[in-house]
N, C-alpha and C positions, 0 to 999 in steps of 0.2 A: 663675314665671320658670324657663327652660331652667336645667339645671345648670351649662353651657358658660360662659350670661350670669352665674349667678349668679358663676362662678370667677375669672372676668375682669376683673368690679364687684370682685372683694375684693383681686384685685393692683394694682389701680388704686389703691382705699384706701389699699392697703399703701405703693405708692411715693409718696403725698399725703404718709401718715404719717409715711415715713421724712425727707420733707423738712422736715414740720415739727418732727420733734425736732431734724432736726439747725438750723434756723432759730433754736428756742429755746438749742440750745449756743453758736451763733456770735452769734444777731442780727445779721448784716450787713444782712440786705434790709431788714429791721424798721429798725436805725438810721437807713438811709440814706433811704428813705422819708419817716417819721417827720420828720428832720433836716431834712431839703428841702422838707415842707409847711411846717410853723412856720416857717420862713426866708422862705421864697417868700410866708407868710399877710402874715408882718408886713412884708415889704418892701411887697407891695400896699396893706397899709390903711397906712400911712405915707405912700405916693405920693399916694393920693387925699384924705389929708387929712380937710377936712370935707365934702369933697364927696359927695353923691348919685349912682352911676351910675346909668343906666339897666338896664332890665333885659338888652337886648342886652348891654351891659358886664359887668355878674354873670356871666351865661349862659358867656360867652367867657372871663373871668377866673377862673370856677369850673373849667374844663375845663383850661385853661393850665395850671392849679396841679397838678390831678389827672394831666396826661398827661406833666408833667415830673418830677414823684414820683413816677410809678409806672415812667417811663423809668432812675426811678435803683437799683432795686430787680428791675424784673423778670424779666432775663436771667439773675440771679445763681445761680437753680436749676441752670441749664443748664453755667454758668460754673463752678460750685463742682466737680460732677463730673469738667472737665476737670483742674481743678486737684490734685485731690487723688488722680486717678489710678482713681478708681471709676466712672467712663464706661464701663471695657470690661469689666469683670462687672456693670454693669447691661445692657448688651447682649449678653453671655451668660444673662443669666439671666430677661429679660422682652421681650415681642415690645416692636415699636416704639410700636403701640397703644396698650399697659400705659401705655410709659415717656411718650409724648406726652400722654394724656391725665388721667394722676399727678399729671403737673408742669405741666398746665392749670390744673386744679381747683388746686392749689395755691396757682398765682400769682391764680385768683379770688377764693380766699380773702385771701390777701394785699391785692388789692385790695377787696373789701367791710370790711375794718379800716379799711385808710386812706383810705375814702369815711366811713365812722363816725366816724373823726376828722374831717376833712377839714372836715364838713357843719355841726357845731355852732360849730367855731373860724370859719368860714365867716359864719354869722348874726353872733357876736360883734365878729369884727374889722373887717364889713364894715356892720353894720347892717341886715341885710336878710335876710329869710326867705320860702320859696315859699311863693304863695296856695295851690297847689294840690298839696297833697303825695304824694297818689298817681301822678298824671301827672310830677312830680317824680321820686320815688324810681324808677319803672318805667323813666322814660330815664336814670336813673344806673345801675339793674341792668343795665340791655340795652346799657350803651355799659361796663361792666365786663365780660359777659362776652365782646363784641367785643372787648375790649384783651389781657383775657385767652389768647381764638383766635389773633386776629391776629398776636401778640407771640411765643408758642408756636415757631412754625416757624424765624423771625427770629431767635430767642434759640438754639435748635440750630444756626444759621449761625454764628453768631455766636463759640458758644463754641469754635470748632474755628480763629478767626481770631486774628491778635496783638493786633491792636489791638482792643478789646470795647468798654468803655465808651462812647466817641465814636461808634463804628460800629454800637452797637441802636440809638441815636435815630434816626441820620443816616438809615439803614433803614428804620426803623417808620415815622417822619413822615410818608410820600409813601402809604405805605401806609394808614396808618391817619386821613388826610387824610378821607373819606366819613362813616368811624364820626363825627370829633369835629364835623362840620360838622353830621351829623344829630343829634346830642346837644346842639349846642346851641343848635337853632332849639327841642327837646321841653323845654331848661331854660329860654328864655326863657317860652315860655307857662307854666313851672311857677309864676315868680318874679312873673310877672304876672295871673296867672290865665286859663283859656278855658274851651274844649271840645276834642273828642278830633278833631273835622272841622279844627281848626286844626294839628294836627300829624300828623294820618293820613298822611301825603308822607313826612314824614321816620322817622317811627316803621316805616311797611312798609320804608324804606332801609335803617333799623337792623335791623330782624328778617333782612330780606334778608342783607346784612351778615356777620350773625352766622353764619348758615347755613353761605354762600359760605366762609367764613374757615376756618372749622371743618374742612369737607369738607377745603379744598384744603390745610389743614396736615394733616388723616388721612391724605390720598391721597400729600403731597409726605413725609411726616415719614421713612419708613424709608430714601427713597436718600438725603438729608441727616445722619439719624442713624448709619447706618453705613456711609457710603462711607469 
């Protein structure tokens, strides 16, 4: 690997890093995530009782859960630096790139935790587990790390506005509208079982997706982050 790539790969680490100690000092994203699944689990298996949904219903109620916990947690990266006043010596001191794709991976990770939580409380409170756990787990990866992307450019908007909280959902939603539609026609067939010709549509939407997202927060991220 070029010296250039490998320098670049370690600042990126470094600002993952720095987010996640400073995550472990505060736990804001971790509580409020965490907080909002268990709340959001057990209001749904209350609501449905003893009932059976279907798999469509799983599929849809699995993602609701996942995309409103992760709307509660994953601007706060972006948010926390405005706060505390370290926004403009991270922008002196790492290009946009570094800082965009730092605090990517970071909110990925973030998210692949609270999919590990998410997935067991998930079987328990709801009764139900995917036939097919590979085709499962792949469209939970590939629709994390769209939330991930997608979420990234919206969360630097974000943080520079008054009003935050209200206004990442309000935001993300319309946007990230394709990512959860294709995630979860791939969780229905997980929870049901198939083959891969039954979700090839929405799974190239998702890879699609991720791609698009990715790019156009690289391309948009530096007039947002320091204008």
């Amino acid at each position: 690997m070029p010296e250039k790539s490998v320098g670049w790969a370690s600042k990126v680490l470094a600002v993952t890093a720095k987010d996640i100690t400073t995550e472990f000092r505060t736990r804001y994203a971790v509580n409020a995530v965490v907080m909002f699944a268990l709340v959001t689990l057990t209001a749904v298996s209350f609501a449905l009782g003893l009932l059976q949904p279907s798999s469509e219903i799983l599929a849809a109620l699995f993602w609701v859960i996942l995309f409103f916990a992760a709307m509660s947690g994953l601007a706060y990266s972006f948010i926390r630096e405005e706060q505390s006043g370290t926004g403009l010596i991270l922008r002196l001191s790492a290009s946009g790139s570094v800082v965009l794709f730092g605090k990517m991976f970071f909110n990925f990770l973030l998210l692949l935790a609270l999919t590990v939580l998410i997935v067991p409380l998930f079987m328990i409170f709801l009764k139900a587990s995917p036939q097919d756990w590979p085709l499962f787990i792949a469209g939970v990866v590939l629709g994390d790390i769209g939330l991930a992307g997608a979420t990234a450019i919206i969360a630097a908007i974000v943080s520079r506005a008054t009003i935050r909280g209200a206004l990442f959902t309000v935001l993300s939603f319309p946007v990230l509208l394709p990512l959860l539609v294709a995630s979860i026609e791939i969780s229905k067939v997980g929870f049901t079982g198939g083959n891969f010709s039954e979700i090839a549509a929405p799974m190239q939407l998702l890879v699609a997706y991720d791609v698009v997202m990715i790019v156009l927060s690289w391309l948009l991220f530096d007039f947002v982050w320091r204008r």
